[in-house]
MITITOR-900370 format. One record per residue: residue in one letter; y, x, z of N, C-alpha, C, CB in turn. Coordinates in steps of 0.2 Angstrom, whole numbers, padded with zeros to 4 digits, always signed. Atoms other than C-alpha are relative to their C-alpha. Glycine has a CB too. Layout:
<rs>
AYXZYXZYXZYXZ/...
</rs>
This chain:
<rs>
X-0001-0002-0007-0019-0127-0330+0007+0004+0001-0006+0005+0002/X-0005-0004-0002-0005-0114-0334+0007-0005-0001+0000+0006-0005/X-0005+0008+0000+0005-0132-0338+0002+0000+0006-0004-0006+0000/X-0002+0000-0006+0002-0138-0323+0003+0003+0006-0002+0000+0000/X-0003-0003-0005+0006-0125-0313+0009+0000-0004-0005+0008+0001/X-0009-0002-0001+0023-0122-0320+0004-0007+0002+0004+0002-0009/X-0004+0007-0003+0027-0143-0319-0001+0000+0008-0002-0007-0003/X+0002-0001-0008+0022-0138-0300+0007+0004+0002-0008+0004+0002/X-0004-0005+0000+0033-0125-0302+0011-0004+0000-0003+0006-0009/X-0006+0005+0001+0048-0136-0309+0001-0004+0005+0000-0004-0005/X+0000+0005-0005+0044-0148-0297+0002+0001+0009-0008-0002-0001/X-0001-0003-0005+0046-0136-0282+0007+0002-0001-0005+0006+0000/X-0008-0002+0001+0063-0130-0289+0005-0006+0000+0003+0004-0007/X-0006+0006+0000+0072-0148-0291+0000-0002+0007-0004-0008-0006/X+0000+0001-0006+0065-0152-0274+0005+0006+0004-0008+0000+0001/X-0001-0006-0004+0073-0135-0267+0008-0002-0004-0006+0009-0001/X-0006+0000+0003+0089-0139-0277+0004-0007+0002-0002+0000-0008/X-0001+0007-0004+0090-0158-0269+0001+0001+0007-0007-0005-0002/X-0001-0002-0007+0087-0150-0252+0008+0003+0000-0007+0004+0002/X-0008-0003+0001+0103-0139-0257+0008-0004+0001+0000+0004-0007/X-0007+0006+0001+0113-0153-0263+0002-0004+0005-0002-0005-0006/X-0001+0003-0005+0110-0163-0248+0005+0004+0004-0006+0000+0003/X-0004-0006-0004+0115-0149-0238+0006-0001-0001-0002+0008-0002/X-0009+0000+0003+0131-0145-0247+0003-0007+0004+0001+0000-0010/X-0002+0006+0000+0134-0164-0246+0004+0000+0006-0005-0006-0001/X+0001+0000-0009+0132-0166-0227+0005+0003+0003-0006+0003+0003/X-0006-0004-0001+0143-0152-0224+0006+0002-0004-0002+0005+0002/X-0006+0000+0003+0157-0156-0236+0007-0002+0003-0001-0005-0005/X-0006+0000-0005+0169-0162-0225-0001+0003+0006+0002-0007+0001/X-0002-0002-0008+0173-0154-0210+0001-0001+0005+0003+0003+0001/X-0001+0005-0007+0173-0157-0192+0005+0004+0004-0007-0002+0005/X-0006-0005-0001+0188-0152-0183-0004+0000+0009+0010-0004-0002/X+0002-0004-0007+0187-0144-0163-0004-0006+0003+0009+0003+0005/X+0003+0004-0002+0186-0162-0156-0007-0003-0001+0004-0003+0000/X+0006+0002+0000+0171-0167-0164-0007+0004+0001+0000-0002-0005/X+0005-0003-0002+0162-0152-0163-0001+0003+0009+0001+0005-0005/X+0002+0001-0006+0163-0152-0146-0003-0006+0003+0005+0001+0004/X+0007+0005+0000+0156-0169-0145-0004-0002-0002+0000-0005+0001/X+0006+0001+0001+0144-0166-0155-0006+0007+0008+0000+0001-0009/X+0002-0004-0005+0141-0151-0142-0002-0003+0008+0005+0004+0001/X+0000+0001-0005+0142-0162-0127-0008-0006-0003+0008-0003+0003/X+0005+0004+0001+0128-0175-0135-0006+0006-0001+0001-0004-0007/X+0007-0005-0002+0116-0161-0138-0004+0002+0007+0001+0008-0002/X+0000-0001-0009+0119-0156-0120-0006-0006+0003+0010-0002+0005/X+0001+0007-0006+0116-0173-0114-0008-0004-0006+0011-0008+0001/X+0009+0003+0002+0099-0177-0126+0003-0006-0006-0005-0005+0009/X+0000+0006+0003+0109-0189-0137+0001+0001-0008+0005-0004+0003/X+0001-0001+0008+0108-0191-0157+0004-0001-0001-0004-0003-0004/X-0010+0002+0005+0125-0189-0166-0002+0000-0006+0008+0007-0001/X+0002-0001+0006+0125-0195-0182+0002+0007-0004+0003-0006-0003/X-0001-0007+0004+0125-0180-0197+0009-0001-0002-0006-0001-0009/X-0009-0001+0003+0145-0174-0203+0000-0005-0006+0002+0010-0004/X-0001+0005+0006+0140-0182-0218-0002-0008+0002-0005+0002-0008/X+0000+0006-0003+0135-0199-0211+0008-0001+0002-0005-0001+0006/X-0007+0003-0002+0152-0198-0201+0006-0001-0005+0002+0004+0003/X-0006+0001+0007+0163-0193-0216-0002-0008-0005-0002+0007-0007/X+0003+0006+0003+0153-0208-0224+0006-0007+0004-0009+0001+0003/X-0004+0006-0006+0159-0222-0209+0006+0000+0000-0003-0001+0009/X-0008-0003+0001+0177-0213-0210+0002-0003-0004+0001+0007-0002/X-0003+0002+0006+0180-0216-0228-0002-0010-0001-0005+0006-0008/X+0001+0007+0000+0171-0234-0227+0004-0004+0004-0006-0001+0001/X-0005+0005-0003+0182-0240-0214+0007+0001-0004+0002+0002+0008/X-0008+0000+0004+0197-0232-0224+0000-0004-0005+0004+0007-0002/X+0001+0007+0007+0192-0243-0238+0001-0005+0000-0004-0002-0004/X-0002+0009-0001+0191-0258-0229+0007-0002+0003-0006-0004+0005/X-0005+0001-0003+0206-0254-0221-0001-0004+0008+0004-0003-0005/X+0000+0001-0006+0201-0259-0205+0004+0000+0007-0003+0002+0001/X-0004+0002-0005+0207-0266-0190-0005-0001+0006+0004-0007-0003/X+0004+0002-0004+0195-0272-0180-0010+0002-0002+0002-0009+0000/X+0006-0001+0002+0176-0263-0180-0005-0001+0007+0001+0006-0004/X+0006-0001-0005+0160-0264-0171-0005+0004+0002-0004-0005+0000/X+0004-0008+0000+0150-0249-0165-0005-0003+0006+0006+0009+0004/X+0004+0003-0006+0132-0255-0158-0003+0010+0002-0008-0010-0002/X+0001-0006-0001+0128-0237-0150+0004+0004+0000-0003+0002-0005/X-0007-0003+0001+0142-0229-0144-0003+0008+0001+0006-0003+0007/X+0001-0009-0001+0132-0212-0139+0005+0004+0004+0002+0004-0007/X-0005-0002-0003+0143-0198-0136+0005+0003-0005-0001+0006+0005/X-0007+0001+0003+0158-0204-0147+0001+0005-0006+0006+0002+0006/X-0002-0002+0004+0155-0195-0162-0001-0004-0005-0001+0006+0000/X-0003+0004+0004+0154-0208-0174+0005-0004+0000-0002-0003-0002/X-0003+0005-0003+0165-0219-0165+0007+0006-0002-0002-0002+0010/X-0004-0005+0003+0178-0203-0167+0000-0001-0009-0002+0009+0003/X+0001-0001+0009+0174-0203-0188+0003-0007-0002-0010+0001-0004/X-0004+0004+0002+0178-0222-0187+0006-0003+0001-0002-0002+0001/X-0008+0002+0001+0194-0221-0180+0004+0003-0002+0003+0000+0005/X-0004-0003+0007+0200-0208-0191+0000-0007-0006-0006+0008-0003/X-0001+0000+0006+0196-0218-0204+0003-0008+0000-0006+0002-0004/X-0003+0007-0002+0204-0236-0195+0006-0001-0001+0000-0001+0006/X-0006+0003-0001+0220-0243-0196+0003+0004+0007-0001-0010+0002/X-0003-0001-0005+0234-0233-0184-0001-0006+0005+0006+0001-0002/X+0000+0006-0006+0233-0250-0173-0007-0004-0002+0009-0008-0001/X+0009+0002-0001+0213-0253-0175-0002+0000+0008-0005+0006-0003/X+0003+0000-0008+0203-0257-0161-0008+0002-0001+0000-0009+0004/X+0008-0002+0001+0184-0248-0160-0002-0005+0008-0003+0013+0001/X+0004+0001-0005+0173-0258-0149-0007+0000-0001+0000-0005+0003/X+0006-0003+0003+0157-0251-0147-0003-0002+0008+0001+0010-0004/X+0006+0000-0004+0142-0255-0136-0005+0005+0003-0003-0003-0002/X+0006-0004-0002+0131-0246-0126-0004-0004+0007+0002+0008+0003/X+0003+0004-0007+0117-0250-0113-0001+0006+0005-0009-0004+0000/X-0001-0006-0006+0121-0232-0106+0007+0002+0003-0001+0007-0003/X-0006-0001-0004+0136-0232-0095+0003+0010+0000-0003-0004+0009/X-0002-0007+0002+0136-0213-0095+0000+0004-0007-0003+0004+0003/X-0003-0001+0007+0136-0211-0113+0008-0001-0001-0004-0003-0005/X-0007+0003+0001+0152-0221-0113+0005+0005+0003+0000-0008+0003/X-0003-0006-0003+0158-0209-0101+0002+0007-0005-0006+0003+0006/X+0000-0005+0004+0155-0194-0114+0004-0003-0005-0007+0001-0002/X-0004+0001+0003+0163-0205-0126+0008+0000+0000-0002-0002-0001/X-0008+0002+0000+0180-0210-0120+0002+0008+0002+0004-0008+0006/X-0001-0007+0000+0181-0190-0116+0001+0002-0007-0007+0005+0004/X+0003+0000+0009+0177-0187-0135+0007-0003-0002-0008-0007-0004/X-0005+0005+0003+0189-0201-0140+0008+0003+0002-0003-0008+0004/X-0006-0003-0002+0205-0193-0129+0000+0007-0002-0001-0001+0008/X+0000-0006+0001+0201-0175-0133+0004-0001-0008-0008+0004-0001/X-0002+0001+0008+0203-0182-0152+0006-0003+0001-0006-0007-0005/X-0007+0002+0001+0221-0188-0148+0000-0009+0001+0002+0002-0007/X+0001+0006+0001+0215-0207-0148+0002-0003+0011-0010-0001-0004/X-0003+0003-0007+0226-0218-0134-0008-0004+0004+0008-0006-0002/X+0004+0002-0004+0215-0226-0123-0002-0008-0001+0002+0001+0005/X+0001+0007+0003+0219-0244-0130-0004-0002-0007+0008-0003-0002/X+0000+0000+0006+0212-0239-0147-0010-0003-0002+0004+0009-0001/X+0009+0002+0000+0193-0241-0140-0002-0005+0006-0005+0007+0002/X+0003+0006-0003+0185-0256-0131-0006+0003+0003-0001-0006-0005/X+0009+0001-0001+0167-0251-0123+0000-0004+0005-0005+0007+0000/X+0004+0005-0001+0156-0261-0119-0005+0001+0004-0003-0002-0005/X+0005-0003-0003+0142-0258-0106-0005-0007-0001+0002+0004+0008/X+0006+0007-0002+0125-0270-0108-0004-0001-0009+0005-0010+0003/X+0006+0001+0008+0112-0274-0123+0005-0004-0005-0009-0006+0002/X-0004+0001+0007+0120-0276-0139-0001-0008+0000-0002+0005-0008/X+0003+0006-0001+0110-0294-0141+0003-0004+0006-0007+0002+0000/X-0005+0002-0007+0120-0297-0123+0006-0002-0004+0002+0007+0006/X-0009-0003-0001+0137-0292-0129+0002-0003-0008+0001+0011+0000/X+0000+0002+0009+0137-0297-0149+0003-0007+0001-0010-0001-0005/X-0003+0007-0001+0137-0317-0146+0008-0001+0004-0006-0005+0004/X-0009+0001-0004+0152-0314-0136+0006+0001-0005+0001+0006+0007/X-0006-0001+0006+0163-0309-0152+0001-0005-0004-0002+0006-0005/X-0004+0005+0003+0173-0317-0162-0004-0002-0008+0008+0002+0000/X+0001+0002+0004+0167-0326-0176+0003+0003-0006-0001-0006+0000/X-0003-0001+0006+0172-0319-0195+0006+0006+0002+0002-0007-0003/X-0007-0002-0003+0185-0307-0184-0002+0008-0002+0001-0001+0010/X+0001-0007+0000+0177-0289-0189+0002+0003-0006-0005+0002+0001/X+0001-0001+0006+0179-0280-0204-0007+0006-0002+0006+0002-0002/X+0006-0003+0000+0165-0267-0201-0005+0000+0007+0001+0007-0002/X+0004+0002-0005+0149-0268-0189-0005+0006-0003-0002-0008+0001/X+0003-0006-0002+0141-0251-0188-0005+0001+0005+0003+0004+0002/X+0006-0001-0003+0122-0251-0182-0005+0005+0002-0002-0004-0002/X+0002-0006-0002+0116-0237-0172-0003+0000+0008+0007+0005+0000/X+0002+0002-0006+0107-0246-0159-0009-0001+0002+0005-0007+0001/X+0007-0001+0001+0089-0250-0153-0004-0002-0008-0002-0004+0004/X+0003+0000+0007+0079-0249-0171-0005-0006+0001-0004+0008-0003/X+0003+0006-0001+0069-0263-0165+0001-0009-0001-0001+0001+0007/X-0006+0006+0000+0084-0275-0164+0001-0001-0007+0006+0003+0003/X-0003-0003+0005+0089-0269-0181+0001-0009-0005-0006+0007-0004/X+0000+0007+0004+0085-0288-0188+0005-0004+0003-0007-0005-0001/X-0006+0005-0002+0095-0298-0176+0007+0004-0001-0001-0002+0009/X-0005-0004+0002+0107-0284-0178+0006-0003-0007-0004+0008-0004/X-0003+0004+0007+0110-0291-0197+0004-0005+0001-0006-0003-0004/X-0004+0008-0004+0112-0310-0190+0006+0003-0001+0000-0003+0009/X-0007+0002-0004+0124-0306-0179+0005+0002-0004+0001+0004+0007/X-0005-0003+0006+0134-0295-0191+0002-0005-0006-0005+0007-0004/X-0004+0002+0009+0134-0306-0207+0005-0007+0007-0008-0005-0010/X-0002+0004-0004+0140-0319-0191+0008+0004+0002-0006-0003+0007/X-0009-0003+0001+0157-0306-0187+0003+0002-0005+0001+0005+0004/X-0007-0004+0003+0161-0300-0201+0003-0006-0005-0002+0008-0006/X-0002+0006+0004+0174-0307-0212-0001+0002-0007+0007-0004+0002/X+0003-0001+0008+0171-0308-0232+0004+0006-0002+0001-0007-0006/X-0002-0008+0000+0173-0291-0237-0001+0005+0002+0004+0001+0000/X+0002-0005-0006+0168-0285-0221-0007+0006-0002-0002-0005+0008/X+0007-0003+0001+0154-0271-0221-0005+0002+0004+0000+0004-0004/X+0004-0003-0005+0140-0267-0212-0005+0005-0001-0002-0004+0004/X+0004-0006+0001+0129-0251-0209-0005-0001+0005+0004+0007+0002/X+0005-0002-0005+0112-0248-0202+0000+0008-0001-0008-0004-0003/X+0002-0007-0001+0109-0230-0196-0006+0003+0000+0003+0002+0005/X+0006-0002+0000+0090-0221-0198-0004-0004-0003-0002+0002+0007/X+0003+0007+0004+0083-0234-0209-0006+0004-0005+0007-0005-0005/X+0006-0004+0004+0071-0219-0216-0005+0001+0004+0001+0007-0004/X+0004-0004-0006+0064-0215-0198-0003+0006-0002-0006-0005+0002/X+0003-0008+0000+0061-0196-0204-0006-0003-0006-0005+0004+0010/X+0006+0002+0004+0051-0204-0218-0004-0007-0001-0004+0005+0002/X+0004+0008+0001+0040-0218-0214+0000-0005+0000-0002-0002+0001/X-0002+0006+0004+0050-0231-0219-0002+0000-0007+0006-0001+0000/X+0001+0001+0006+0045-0226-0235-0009+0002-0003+0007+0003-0003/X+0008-0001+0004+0025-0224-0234-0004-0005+0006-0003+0010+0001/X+0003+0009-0001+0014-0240-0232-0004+0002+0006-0005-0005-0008/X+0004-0001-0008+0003-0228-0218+0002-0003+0006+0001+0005+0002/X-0003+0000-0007+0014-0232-0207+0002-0008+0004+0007+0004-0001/X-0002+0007+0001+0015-0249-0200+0000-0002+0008-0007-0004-0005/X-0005+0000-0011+0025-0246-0179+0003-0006-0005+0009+0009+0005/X-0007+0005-0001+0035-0261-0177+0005+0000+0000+0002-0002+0004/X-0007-0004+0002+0049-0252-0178+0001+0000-0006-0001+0008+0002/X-0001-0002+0006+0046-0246-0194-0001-0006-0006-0004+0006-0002/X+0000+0006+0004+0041-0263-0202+0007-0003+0002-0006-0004+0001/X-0006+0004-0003+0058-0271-0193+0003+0005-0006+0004+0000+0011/X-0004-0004+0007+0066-0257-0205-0001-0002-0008-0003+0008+0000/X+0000+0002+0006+0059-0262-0219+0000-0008-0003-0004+0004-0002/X+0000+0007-0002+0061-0279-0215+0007-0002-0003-0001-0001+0008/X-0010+0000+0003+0081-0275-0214+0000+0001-0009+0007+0009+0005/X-0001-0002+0008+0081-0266-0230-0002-0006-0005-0005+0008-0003/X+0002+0002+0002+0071-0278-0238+0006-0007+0000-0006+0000+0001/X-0006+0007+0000+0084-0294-0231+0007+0001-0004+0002-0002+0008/X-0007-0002+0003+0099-0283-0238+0001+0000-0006+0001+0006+0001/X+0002-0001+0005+0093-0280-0252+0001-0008-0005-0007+0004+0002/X-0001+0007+0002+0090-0299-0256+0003-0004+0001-0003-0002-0001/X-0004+0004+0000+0102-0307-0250+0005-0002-0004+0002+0002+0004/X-0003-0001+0004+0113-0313-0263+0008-0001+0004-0002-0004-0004/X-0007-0001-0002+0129-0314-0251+0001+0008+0003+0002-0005+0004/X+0001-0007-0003+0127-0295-0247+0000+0002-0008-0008+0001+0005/X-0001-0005+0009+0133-0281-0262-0004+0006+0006+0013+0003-0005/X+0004-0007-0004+0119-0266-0254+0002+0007-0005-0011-0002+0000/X+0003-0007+0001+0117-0248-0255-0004+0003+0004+0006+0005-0001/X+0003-0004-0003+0106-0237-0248+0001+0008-0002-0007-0002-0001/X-0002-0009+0004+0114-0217-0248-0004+0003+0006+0011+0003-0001/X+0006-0004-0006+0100-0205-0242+0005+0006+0005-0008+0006-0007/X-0004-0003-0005+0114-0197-0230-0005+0002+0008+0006-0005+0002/X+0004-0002-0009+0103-0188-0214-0005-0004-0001+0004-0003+0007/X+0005+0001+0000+0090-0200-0210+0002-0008-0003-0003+0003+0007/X-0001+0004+0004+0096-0214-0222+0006-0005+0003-0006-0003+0000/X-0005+0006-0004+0111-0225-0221+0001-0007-0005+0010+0003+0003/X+0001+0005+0005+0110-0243-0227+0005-0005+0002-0007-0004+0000/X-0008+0003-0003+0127-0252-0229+0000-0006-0008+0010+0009+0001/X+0000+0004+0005+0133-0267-0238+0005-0004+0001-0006-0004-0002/X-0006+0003-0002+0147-0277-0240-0001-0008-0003+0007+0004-0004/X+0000+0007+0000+0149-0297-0236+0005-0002-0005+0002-0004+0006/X-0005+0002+0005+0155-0307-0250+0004-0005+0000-0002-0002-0006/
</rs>
């Protein structure tokens, strides 16, 4: 028993040491005035901003791919859309989707505060599944999915259909607060999630990772 209890004990500190590490992670990079005011304006307004560390995340991945042309289905209020133009091509283009006309509002506020000219972002107003077929074939280099979780499969499609080889794309919340990853659970939602993960995963023209950033982010690059 006095075993057990201490590997309980251990077990309690790795867990409380992982929660830390997260932490730290998350808030390693820093968000300067502009974002932290849109993340302030999304609280206000009820909407979900990805975590600092997600953003730093979509930042560094656009700067790797060096991007030029990316796709944001989920425009919110402009605070990943801001992390992916940091990390874009001076002469990038963000176009990003929404089916909230006043989110988009919130954004290109977001997007101007951050110094970003006005040509630099495209949005989109109308259902992603609307708006997607209308893009250019092989023309993206990242496609960033932050849109209805329901969607999340046709999402893929469309994605391995704009990007071009090398390009990469992200699902955003692909843990759902957990129950993506316990077989209780079996919303629609959460199966379409592990549906994606599972097509990513085995696809052999897809290189995956899954990094447990916030509430999971599942990215992978076309070969």
């Amino acid at each position: 028993m006095s075993g057990w209890r201490s590997e309980r004990g251990q077990e309690t500190a790795i867990t409380g040491n992982r929660q830390a590490s997260w932490a730290f992670a998350d808030a390693f990079v820093a968000e300067d005035d502009a974002l932290l005011r849109a993340r302030e304006r999304a609280h206000e307004s009820g909407v979900r901003a990805v975590s600092p560390g997600t953003g730093a995340t979509l930042r560094m991945l656009a700067a790797t791919a060096g991007a030029r042309l990316i796709v944001e289905i989920g425009t919110g209020a402009g605070v990943s859309g801001i992390h992916l133009l940091h990390g874009m091509r001076p002469d990038g283009v963000l176009t990003t989707v929404d089916t909230e006309p006043d989110r988009q509002q919130l954004a290109r506020e977001a997007y101007r505060e951050a110094g970003f000219a006005p040509n630099r972002a495209r949005l989109i107003p109308g259902r992603a599944l609307d708006v997607l077929p209308r893009l250019a074939d092989g023309g993206y280099d990242l496609v960033f999915c932050d849109g209805d979780r329901l969607e999340y499969p046709e999402y893929l499609a469309e994605s391995l259909r704009l990007l071009r080889p090398g390009g990469l794309v992200c699902f955003e919340g692909v843990f759902a607060r957990g129950r993506a990853m316990d077989a209780s659970f079996q919303e629609t939602e959460v199966r379409g999630l592990r549906e994606v993960m599972r097509e990513v995963r085995d696809n052999t023209a897809l290189v995956p990772v899954l990094l447990p950033t916030d509430d999971g982010l599942l990215c992978a690059v076309k070969r």
